[in-house]
C-alpha positions as CSV (number, residue, x, y, z in Angstrom):
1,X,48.8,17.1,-14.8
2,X,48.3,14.1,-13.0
3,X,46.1,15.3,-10.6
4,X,44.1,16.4,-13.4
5,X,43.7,13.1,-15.0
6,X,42.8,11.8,-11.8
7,X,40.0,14.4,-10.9
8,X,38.4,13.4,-14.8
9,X,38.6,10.0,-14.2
10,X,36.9,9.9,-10.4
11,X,34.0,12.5,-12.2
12,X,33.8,9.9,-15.0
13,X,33.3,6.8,-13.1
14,X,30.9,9.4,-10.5
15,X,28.6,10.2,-13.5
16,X,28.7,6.1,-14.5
17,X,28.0,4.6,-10.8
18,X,24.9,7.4,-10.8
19,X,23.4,6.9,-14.1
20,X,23.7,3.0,-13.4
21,X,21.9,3.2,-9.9
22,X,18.9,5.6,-11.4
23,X,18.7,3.0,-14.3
24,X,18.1,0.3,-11.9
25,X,16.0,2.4,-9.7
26,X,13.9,3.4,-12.8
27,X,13.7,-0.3,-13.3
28,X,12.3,-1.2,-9.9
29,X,9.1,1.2,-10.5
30,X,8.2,-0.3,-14.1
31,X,5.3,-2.5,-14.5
32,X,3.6,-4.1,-18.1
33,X,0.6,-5.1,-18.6
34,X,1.3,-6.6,-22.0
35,X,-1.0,-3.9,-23.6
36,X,-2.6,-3.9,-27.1
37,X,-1.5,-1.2,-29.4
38,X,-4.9,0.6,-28.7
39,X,-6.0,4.1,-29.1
40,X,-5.1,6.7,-27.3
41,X,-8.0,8.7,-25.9
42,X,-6.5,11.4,-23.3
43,X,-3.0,12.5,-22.1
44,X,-2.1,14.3,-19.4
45,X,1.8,16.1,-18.4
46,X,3.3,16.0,-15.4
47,X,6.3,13.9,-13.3
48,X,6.5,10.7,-11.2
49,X,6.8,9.2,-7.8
50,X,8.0,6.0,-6.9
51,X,10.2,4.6,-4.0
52,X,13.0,5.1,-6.2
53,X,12.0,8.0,-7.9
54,X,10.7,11.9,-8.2
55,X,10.8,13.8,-11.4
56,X,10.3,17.2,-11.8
57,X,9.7,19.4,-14.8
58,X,6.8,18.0,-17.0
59,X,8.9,14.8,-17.9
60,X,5.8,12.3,-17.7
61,X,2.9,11.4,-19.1
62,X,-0.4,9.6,-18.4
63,X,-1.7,8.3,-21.4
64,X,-5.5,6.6,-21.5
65,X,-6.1,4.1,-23.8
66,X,-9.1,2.3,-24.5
67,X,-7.3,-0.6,-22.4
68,X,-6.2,0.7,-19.9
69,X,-3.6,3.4,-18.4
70,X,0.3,3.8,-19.3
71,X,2.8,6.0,-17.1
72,X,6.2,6.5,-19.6
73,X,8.6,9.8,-19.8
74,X,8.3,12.1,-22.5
75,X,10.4,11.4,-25.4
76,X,13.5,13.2,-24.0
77,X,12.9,11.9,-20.5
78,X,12.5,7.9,-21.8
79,X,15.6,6.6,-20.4
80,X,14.5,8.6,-17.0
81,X,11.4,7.5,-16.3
82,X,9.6,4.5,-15.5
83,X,6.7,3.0,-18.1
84,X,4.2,1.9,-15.8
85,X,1.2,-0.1,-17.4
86,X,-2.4,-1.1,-15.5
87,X,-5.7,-2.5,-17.4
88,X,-8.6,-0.8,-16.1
89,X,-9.9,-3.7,-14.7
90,X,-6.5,-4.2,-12.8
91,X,-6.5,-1.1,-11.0
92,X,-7.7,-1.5,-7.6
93,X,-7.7,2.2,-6.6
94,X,-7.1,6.0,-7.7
95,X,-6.1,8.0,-4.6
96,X,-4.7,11.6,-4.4
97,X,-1.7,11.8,-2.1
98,X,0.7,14.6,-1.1
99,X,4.8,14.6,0.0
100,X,5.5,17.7,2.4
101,X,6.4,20.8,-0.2
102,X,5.1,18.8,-3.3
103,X,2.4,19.1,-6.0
104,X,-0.8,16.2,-5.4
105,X,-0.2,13.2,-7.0
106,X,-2.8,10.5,-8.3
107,X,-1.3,7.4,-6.5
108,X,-2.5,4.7,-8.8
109,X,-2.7,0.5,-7.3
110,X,-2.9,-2.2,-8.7
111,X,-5.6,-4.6,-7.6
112,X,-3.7,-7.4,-5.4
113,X,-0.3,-6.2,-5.5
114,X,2.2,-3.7,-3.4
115,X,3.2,-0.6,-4.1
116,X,1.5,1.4,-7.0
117,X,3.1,4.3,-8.6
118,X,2.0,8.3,-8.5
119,X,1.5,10.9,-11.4
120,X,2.4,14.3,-10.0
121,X,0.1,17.1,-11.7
122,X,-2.4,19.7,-11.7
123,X,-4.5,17.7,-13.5
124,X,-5.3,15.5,-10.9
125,X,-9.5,16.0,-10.6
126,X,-9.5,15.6,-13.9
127,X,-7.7,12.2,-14.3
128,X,-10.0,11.4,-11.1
129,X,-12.9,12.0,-13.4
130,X,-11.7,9.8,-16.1
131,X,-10.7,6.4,-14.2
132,X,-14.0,7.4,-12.4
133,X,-16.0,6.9,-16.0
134,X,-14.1,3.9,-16.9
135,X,-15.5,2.0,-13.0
136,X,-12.3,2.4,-11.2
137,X,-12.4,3.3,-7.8
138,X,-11.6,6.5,-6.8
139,X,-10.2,8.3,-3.3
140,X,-10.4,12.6,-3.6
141,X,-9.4,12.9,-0.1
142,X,-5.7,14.2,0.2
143,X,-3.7,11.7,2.1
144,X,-0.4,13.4,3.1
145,X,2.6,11.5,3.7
146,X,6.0,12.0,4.5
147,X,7.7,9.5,2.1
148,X,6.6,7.5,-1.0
149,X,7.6,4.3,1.7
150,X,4.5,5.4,4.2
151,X,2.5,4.6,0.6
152,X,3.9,1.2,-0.4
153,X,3.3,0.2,3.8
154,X,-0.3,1.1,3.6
155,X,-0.7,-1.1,0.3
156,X,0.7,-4.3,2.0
157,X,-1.6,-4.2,4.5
């Protein structure tokens, strides 16, 4: 019996230690662009990619706004994934990038800063097409990486 107490206790503090750490991770790939209410013009499903971070199973979305851009998790995914927030006229560039055995993602940067974050979908000519019409700059060519780090190098540079 003791033993058995011990096992649920070690799974319990297991399960607390690893919800923590993705909670802090999740964290680390936010950004907030102190966004008016707006209206929401177009919304796309799919997952995320961040150093910290790869979803899968339609737990994102990428909503357009007349503003500006917001990445956030479904509304059972919420406490799972980022919200990641960009004005139009903050994003530097829209590129479409692709891990080893992984869907294309829009990789999205902010103008000035490191890092970015990326949308993983099927959608991604499409969302190319809209950041295109609102005078964002735009990359179609498939830049394959091996790690979301090799993406958040090339934006320091």
């Amino acid at each position: 019996m003791p033993l058995v107490i011990l096992l649920i206790v070690v799974l319990a503090l297991a399960a607390i230690v690893g919800l923590t750490t993705w909670v802090r991770r999740r964290a680390a790939c936010g950004r907030r662009a102190d966004a008016p209410a707006g209206e929401l013009t177009r919304s796309f499903t799919g997952d995320v990619m961040c150093r910290s971070a790869i979803t899968s199973g339609g737990l994102a979305r990428l909503e357009f706004f007349d503003w500006g851009v917001r990445l956030r998790g479904v509304v059972v995914s919420r406490w799972l994934v980022p919200t990641w927030e960009a004005r139009y006229d903050e994003l530097g560039l829209a590129e479409l990038v692709k891990l080893p055995f992984s869907r294309i993602a829009v990789w999205l940067r902010v103008r000035g800063e490191s890092g970015g974050i990326g949308f993983l979908t099927y959608y991604n000519q499409e969302i190319l097409r809209e950041l295109a019409a609102r005078d964002v700059q735009v990359d179609r060519t498939i830049a394959e990486v091996r790690s979301t780090a090799e993406l958040y190098d090339r934006s320091a540079r």
